[in-house]
C-alpha positions as CSV (number, residue, x, y, z in Angstrom):
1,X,128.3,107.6,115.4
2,X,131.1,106.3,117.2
3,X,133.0,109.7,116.8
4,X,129.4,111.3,118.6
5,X,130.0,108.6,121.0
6,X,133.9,109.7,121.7
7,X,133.2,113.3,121.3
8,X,136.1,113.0,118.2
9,X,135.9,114.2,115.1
10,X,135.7,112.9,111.8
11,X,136.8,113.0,108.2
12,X,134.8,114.9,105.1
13,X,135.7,113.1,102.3
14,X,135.2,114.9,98.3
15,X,133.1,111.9,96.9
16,X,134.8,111.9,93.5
17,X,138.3,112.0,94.8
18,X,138.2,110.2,98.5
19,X,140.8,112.5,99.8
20,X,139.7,114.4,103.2
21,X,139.1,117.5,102.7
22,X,138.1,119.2,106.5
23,X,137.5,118.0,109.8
24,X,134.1,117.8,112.0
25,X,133.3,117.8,115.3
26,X,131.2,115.4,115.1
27,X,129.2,116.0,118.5
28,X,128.4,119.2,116.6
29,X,126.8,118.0,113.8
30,X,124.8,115.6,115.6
31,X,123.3,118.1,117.9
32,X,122.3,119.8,114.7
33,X,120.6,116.8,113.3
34,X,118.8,116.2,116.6
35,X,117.6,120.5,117.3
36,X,116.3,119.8,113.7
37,X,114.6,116.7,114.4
38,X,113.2,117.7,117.4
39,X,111.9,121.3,115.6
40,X,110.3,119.7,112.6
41,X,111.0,115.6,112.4
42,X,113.7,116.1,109.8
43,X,116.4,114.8,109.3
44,X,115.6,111.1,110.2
45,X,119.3,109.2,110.4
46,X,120.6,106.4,107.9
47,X,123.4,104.5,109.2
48,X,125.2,103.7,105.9
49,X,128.3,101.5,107.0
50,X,125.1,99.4,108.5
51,X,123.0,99.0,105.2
52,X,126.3,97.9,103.0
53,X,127.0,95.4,105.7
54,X,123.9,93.9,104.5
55,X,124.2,94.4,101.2
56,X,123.6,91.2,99.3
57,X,125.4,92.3,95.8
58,X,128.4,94.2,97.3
59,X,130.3,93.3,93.9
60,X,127.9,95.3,92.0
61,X,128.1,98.5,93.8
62,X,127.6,100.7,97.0
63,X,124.9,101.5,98.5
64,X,124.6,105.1,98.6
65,X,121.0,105.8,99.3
66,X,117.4,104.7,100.3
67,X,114.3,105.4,98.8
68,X,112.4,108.4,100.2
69,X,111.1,106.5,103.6
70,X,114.5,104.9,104.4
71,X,113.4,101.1,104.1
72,X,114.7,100.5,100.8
73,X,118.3,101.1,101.1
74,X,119.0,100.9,96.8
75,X,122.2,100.3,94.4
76,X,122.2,103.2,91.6
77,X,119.5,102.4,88.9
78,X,117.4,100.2,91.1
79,X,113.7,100.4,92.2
80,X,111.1,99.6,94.3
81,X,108.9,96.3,94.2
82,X,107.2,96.3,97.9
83,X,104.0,94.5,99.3
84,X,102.5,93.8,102.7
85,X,100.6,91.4,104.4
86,X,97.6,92.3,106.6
87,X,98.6,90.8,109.5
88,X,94.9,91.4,110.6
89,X,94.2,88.8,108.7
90,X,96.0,86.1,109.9
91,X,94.4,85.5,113.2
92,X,92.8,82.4,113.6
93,X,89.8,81.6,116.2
94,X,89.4,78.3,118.2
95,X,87.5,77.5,121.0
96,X,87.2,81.0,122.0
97,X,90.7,81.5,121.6
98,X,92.7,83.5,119.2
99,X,96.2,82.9,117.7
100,X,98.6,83.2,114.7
101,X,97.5,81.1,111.6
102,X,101.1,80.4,110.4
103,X,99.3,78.1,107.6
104,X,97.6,80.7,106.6
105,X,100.2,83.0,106.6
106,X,103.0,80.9,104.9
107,X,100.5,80.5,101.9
108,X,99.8,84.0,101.5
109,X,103.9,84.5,101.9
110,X,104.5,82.6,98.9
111,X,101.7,83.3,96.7
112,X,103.2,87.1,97.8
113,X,106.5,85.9,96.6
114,X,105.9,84.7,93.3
115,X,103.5,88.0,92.8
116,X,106.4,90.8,93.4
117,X,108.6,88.0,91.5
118,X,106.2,88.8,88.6
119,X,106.0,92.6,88.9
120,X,109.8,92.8,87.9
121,X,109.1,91.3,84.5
122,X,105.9,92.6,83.5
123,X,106.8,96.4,84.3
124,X,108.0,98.8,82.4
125,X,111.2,101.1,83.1
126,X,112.0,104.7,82.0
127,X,115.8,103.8,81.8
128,X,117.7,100.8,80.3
129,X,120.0,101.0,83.1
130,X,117.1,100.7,85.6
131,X,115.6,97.3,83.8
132,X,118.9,95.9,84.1
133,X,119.9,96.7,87.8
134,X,116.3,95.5,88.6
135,X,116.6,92.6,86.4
136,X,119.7,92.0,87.4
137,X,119.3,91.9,91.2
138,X,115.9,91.2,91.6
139,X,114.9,92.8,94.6
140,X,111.6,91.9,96.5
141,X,110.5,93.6,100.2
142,X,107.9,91.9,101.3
143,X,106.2,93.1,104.9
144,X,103.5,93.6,107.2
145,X,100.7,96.0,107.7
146,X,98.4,95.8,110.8
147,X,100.5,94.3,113.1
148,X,99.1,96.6,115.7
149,X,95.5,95.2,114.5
150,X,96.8,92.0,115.3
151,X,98.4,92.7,118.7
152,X,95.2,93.9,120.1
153,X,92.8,90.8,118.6
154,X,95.5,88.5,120.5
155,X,94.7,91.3,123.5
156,X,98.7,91.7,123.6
157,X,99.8,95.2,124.5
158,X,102.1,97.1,121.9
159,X,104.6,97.9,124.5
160,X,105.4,94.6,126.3
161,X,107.9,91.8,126.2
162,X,105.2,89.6,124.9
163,X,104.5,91.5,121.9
164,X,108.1,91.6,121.2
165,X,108.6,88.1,121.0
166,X,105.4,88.4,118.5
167,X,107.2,90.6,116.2
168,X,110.2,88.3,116.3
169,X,108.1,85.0,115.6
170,X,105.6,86.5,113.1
171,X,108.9,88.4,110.9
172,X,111.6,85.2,111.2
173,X,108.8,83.2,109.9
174,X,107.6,86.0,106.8
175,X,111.9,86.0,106.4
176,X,112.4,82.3,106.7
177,X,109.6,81.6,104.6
178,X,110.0,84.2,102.0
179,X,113.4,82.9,101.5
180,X,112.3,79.4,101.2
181,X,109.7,80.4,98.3
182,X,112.2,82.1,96.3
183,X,114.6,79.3,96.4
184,X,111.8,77.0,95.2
185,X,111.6,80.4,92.0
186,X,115.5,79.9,91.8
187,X,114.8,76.4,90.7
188,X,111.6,76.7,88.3
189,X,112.8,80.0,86.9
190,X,116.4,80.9,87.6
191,X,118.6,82.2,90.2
192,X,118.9,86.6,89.8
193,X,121.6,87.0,86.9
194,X,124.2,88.9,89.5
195,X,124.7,85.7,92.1
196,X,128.1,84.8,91.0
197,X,129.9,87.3,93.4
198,X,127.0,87.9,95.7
199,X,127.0,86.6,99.6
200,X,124.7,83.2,98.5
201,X,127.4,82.3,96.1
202,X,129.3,80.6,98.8
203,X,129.8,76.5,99.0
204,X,127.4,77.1,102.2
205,X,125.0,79.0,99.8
206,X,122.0,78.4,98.4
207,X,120.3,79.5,94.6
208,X,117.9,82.3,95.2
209,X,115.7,83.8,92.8
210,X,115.6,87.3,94.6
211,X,118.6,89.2,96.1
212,X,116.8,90.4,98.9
213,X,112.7,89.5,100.1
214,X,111.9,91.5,103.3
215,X,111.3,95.0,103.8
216,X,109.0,96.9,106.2
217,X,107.8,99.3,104.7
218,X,105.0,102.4,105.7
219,X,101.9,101.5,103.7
220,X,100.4,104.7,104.9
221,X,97.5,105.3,101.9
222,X,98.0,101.2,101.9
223,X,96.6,100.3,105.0
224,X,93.8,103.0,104.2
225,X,92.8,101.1,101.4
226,X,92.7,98.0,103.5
227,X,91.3,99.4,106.6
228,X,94.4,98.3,108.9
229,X,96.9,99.6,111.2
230,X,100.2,101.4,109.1
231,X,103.2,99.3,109.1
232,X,104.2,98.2,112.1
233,X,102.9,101.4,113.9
234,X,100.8,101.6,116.9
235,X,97.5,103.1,116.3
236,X,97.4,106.5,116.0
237,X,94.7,106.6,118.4
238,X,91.1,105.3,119.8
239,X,89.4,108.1,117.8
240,X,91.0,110.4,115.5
241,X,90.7,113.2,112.9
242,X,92.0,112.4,109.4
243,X,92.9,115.2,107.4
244,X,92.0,114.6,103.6
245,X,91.6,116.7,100.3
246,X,90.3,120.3,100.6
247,X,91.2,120.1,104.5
248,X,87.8,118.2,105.2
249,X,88.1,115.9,108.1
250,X,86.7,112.2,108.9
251,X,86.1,111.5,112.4
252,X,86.9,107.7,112.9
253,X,86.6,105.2,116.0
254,X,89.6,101.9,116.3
255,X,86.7,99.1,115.2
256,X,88.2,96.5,117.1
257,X,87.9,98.7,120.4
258,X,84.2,99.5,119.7
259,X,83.0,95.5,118.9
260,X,84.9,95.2,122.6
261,X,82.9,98.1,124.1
262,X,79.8,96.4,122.7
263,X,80.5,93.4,123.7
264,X,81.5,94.4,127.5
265,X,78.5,96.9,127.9
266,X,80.5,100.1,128.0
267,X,79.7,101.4,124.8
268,X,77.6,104.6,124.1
269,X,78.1,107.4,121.8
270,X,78.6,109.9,124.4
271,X,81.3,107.8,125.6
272,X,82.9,107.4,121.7
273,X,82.7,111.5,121.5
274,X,84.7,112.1,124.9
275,X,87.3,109.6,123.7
276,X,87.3,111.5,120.4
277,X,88.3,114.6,122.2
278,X,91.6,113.2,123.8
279,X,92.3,110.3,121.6
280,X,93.4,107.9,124.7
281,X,91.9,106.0,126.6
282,X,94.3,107.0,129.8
283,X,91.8,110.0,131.5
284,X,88.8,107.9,130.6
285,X,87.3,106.6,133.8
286,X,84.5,104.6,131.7
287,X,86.9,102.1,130.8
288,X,88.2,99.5,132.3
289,X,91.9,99.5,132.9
290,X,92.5,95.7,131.4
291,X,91.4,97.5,128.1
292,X,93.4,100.8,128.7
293,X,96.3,97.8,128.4
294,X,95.2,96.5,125.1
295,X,94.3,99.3,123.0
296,X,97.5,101.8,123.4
297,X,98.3,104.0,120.7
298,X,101.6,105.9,119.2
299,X,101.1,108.8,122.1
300,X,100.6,106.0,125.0
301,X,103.8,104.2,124.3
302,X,107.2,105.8,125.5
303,X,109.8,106.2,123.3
304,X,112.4,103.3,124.2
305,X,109.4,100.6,123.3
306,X,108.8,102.6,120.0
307,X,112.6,101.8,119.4
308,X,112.7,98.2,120.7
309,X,109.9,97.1,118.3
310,X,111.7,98.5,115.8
311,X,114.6,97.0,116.2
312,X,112.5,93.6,117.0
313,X,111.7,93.8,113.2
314,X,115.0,94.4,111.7
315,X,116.9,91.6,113.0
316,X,114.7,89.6,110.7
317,X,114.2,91.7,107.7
318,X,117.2,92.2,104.6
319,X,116.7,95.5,103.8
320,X,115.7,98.1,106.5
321,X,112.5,99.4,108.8
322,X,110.1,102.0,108.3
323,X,109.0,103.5,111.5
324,X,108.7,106.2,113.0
325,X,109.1,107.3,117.0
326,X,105.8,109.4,118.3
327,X,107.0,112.1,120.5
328,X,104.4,114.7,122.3
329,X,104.7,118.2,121.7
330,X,106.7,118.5,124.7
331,X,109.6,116.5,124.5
332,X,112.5,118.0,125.1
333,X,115.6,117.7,122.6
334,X,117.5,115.4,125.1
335,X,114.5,112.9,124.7
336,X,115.2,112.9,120.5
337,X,118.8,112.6,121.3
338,X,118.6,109.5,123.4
339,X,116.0,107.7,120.7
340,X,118.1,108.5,118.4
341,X,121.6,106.8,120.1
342,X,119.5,103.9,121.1
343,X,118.4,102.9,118.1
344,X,122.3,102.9,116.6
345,X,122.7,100.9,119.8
346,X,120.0,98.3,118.8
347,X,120.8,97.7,115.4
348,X,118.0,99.5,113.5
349,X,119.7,100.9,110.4
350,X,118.2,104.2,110.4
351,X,115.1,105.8,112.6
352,X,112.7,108.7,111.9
353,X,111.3,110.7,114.7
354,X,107.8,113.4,115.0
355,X,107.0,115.5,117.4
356,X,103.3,116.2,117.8
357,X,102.3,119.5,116.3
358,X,105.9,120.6,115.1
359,X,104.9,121.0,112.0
360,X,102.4,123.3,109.9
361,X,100.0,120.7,109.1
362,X,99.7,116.8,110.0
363,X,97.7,114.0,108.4
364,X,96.5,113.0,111.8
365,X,95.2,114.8,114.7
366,X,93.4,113.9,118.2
367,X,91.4,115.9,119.7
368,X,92.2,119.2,121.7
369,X,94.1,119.1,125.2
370,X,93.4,121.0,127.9
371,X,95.4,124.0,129.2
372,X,97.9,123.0,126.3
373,X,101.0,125.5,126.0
374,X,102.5,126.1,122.5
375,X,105.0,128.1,121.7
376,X,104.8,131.5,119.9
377,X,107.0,129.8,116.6
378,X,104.5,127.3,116.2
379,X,101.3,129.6,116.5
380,X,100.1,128.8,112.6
381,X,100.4,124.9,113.7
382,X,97.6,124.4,116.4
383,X,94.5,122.9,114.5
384,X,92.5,124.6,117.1
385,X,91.8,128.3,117.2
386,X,93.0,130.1,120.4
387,X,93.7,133.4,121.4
388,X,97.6,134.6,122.4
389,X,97.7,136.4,125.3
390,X,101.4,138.1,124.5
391,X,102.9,137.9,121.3
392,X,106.3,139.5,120.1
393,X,106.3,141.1,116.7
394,X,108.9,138.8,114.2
395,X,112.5,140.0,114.4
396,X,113.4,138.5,111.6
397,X,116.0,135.2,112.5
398,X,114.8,134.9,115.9
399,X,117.6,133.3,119.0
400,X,116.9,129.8,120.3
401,X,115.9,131.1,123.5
402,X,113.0,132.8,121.6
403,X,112.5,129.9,120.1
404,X,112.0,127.6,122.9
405,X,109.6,130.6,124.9
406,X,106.6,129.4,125.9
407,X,103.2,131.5,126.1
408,X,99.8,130.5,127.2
409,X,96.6,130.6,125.3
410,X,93.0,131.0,126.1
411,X,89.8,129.5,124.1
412,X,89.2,132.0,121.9
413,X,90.2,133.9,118.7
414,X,93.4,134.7,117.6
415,X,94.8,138.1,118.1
416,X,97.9,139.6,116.6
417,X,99.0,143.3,116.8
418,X,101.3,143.8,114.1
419,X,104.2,146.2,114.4
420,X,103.7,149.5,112.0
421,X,105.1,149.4,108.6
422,X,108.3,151.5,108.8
423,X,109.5,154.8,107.4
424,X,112.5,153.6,105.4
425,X,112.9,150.1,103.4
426,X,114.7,148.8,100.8
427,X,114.4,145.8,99.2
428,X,113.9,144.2,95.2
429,X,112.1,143.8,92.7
430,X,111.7,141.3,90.2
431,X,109.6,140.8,87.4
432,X,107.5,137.6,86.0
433,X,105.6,136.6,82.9
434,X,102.1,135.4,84.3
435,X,100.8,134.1,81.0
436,X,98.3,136.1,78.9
437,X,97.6,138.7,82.1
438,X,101.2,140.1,81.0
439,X,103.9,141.2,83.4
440,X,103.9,140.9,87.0
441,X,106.2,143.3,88.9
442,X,106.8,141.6,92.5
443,X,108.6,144.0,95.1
444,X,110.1,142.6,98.6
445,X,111.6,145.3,101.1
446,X,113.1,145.2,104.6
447,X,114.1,147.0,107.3
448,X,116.6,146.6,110.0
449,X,114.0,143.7,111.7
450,X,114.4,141.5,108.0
451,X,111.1,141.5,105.4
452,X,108.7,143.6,106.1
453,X,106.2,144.5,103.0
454,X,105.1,142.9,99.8
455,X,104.0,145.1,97.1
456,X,102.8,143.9,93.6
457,X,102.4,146.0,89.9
458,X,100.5,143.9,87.1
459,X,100.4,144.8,83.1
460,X,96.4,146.5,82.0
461,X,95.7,142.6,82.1
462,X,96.9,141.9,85.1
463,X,94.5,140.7,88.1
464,X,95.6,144.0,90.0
465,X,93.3,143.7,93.0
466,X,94.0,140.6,93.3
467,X,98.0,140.6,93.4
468,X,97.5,143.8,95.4
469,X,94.9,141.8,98.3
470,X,97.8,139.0,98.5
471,X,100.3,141.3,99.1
472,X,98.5,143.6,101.2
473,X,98.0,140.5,103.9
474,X,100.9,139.1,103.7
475,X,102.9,141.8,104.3
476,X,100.7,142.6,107.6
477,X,101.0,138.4,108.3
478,X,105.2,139.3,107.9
479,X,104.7,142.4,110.3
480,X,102.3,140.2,112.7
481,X,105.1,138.0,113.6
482,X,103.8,134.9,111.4
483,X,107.0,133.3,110.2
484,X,108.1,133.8,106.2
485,X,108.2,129.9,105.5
486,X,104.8,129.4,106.3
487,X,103.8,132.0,104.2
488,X,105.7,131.0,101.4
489,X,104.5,127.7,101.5
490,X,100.7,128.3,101.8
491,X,100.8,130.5,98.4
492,X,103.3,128.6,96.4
493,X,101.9,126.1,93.8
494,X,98.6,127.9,93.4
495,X,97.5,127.3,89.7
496,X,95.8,129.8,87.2
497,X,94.9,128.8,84.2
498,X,96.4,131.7,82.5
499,X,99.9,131.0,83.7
500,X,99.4,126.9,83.2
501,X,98.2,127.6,79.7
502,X,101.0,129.9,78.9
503,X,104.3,127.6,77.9
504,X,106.1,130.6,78.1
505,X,105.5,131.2,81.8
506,X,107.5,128.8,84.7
507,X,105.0,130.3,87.4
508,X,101.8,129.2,88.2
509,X,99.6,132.1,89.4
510,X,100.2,135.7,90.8
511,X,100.5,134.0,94.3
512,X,103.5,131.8,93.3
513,X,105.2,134.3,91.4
514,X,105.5,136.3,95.0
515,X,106.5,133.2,96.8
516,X,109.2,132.9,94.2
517,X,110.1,136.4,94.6
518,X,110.3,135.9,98.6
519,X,112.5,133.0,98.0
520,X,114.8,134.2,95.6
521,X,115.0,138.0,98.1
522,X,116.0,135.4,101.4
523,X,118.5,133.0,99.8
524,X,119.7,134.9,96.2
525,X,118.0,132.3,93.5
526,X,115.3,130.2,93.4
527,X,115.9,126.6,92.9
528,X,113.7,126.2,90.2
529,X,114.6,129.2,88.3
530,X,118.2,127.5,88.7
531,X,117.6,123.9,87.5
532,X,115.9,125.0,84.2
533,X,118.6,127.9,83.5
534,X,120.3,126.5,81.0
535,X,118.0,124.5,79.1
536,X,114.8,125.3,76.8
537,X,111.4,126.6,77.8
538,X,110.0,123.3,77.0
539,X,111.8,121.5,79.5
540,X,109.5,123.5,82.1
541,X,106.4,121.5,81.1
542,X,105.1,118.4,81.4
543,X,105.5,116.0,78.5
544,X,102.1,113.9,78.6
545,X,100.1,114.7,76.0
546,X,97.2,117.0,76.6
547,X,98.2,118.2,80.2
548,X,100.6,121.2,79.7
549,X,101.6,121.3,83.6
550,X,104.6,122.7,85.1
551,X,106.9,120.4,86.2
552,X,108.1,121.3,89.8
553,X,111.4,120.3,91.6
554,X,111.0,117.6,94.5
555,X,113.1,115.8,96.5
556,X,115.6,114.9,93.2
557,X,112.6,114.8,90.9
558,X,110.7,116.7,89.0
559,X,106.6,116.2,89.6
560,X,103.5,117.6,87.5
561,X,100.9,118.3,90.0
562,X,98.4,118.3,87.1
563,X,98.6,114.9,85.9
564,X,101.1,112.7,88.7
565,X,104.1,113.1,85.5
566,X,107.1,112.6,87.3
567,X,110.8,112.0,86.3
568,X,113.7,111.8,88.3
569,X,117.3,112.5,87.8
């Protein structure tokens, strides 16, 4: 980061052997990691040097990675042992005034810390080596959920000074407090075996039961299940749409802002539904502005504030900060670029970004916007239905100034010409067992504008019309200008039962035997087909008894969508 700061360039090391191997610029690099960001929310940024400063077993080992979300920075062989407190909970009412109930919340803190002190000994561990690193260590995270809940019952906006001297108060006390009840463990049941060596083994130390005991972490499904505010995340909004199994959608109003509506006479359904269709309160005339204050949400706050609560948290917290920085769909890259700088500026030790509807799906959604421009590459993302008014036909790898085009829609249905299928291709083809239907013969051709057809040939037993209607529309989808990934992702991972069945057979239906075959045509292999080469057919499915699921490749691990099975390398 300071190289990005000093337009220099830095080392690349081989990890085995230390010795620099190239040069980057590493300006370059980081305007990669930001266009990326800003298309899609990925990559978010861990700043390493940062998380081994606070390591608290440095004589153990480095830390070389987080868990998935990026709050748990871990050595090799550890896990995860997180809980939150509902922050919602722990305001108090007197005399018509509301407040923190520290009592409260200190006796919840250590009940919490002795309860994740528990879960280390009473769980079970795949690995030796991962009992005795967690064991050994004996990591907590303790942190919050429904601090935004708790911001607005105090009537405290999220993006004021005051509410970040509330995050500072509310986490140094959890922190201070956390640290206290695991020194009072230290002395009933032991300090963690790998103290001698750590930073508390100094004379100015103290015994501590648990290496480290705050984390914040994202308690998404969590704070579901408790009916809070995530994290330490403004609300999503007033009224939103919650996408859940089978795409079926929940329509849901912030309770805390309808008992105030009741309560101050401004409540009405009518007036619930025309927050529901933008979300915020800002264009709603109905309500008064000292309330418009109070109940902000993700989209309301600007960037910077997103960023200094953030960084409010982690001065108080051991291990790191989930959190992520709400962007609307049209920030520019500059915008992720600055968020990004000032949050290495602040002290967070990583930070995750999204940009509103740069993605294929979302779990939440507000309501439509008016006279909203998209642009043509993120067509298949808009939850509502619109009609394009100019569309180019795909070109295959398309130039950023394509990219960042802009075209205007209408209310309406969606129209797409697509371009005609050409005279001459050439292209692949590549077979696949699809359990007892047989062979499946999966054939992807271009022409000089990248993929343009899918065709499919099945055994006697083969579902033939089937295979044949798949490929059929997505090879008019391809010639419509609909981009490859998302087609690849909407038919990979469909299950048949005659492929699950079949131990034989490492594809899961017709369908995601011709995403494979896309995959392996656009980058030579497929990663699956790769990372069970060279071992038996077995190793393909799941080992829990009774389910006979394929085991897919995810992020490091291997998952069985059947039963939850998963094992990681």
């Amino acid at each position: 980061m300071k190289a990005v700061e000093n337009d220099d360039e830095y080392d690349i090391l081989n990890p085995r052997t230390k010795e620099v191997v190239t040069r980057y610029k590493a300006r370059e690099v980081f305007e990669k990691i930001v266009n990326h960001a800003w298309k899609n929310g990925d990559p978010g940024i861990i700043f390493l040097d940062r998380l081994n400063k606070d390591n608290p077993t440095p004589h153990i080992g480095v830390i070389e990675s987080t868990n998935p979300c990026g709050e748990q920075p871990l050595l090799p062989y550890e896990a995860c042992n997180l809980g939150s407190i509902n922050l919602a909970r722990m305001v108090k009412e007197e005399d018509g005034i509301k407040s923190i109930n520290f009592d409260k919340l200190k006796e919840v803190i250590k009940i919490s810390v002795r309860f994740l002190d528990d879960v280390i000994d009473v769980s079970n561990y795949p690995l030796d080596k991962i009992a005795s690193m967690v064991k050994g260590n004996r990591k907590i995270g303790l942190g919050v959920m429904g601090f935004a809940d708790m911001l607005m019952m105090l009537e405290v906006p999220y993006n004021s000074e005051q509410a970040l001297e509330i995050s500072k108060n509310v986490m140094s006390f959890i922190n201070d407090t956390s640290k206290e009840a695991s020194r009072e463990l230290a002395e009933e049941r032991g300090e963690f075996p790998n103290f001698k060596g750590s930073v508390y083994d100094t004379p100015d130390g103290y015994k501590i039961r648990n290496a480290t005991t705050t984390t914040i972490a994202p308690t998404g499904t969590l704070s579901i299940i408790a009916s809070c505010s995530s994290g330490i995340e403004p609300i999503f909004a007033i009224s939103f749409v919650k996408n859940v199994m089978d795409n079926d959608k929940l329509v849901e109003v912030n309770p805390y802002f309808e008992e105030v509506a009741k309560k101050d006479g401004f409540y009405s359904k009518e007036l619930m539904e025309k927050i529901a269709q933008k979300g915020s309160l800002k264009e709603i005339d109905e309500v008064p502005d000292q309330y418009k204050r109070i109940f902000v949400t993700a989209h309301d706050i600007s960037p910077v504030w997103h960023v200094r609560m953030q960084a409010a948290f982690q001065s108080f917290v051991d291990n790191a900060v989930s959190k992520t920085v709400n962007f609307p769909t049209d920030a520019t890259v500059k915008d992720v670029e600055d968020v990004y700088m000032l949050a290495y500026r602040l002290g967070c030790k990583g930070i995750t970004i999204y940009r509103d509807n740069s993605r294929e799906s979302q779990v939440l959604t507000i309501g439509e916007k008016d006279k909203e421009k998209i642009k043509d590459s993120d067509l298949e993302t808009q939850g509502n239905t619109k009609k394009l008014t100019e569309i180019k036909p795909s070109k295959g790898k398309t130039s950023d100034k394509e990219d960042n085009e802009e075209t205007s829609f209408a209310d309406s249905q969606v129209f797409i010409k697509p371009r005609p299928r050409p005279e001459i291709t050439h292209g692949m083809t590549k077979k696949y067992t699809i359990g007892s239907c047989g062979k499946l013969y999966v054939t992807v051709n271009s022409d000089e504008k990248g993929i343009c057809e899918v065709f499919t040939n099945t055994g006697e037993e083969g579902c033939a019309a089937l295979s044949e209607a798949v490929s059929r529309l997505i090879s008019i989808s391809i010639r419509a200008g609909i981009d490859i990934e998302s087609i690849k992702h909407q038919i990979q991972g469909i299950r048949c039962v005659t492929c699950i069945a079949d131990r034989n057979s490492y594809v899961l239906s017709c369908p995601d035997a011709i995403s494979k075959a896309l995959e392996f045509y656009l980058n030579g292999s497929n990663k699956f087909d790769l990372d069970f080469a060279s071992g038996p057919k077995s190793l393909m499915m799941c080992p829990e008894e009774g389910c006979g699921g394929i085991m897919e490749p995810e992020g490091g691990c291997y998952v069985c969508r059947m039963c939850g099975y998963s094992k990681c390398s």
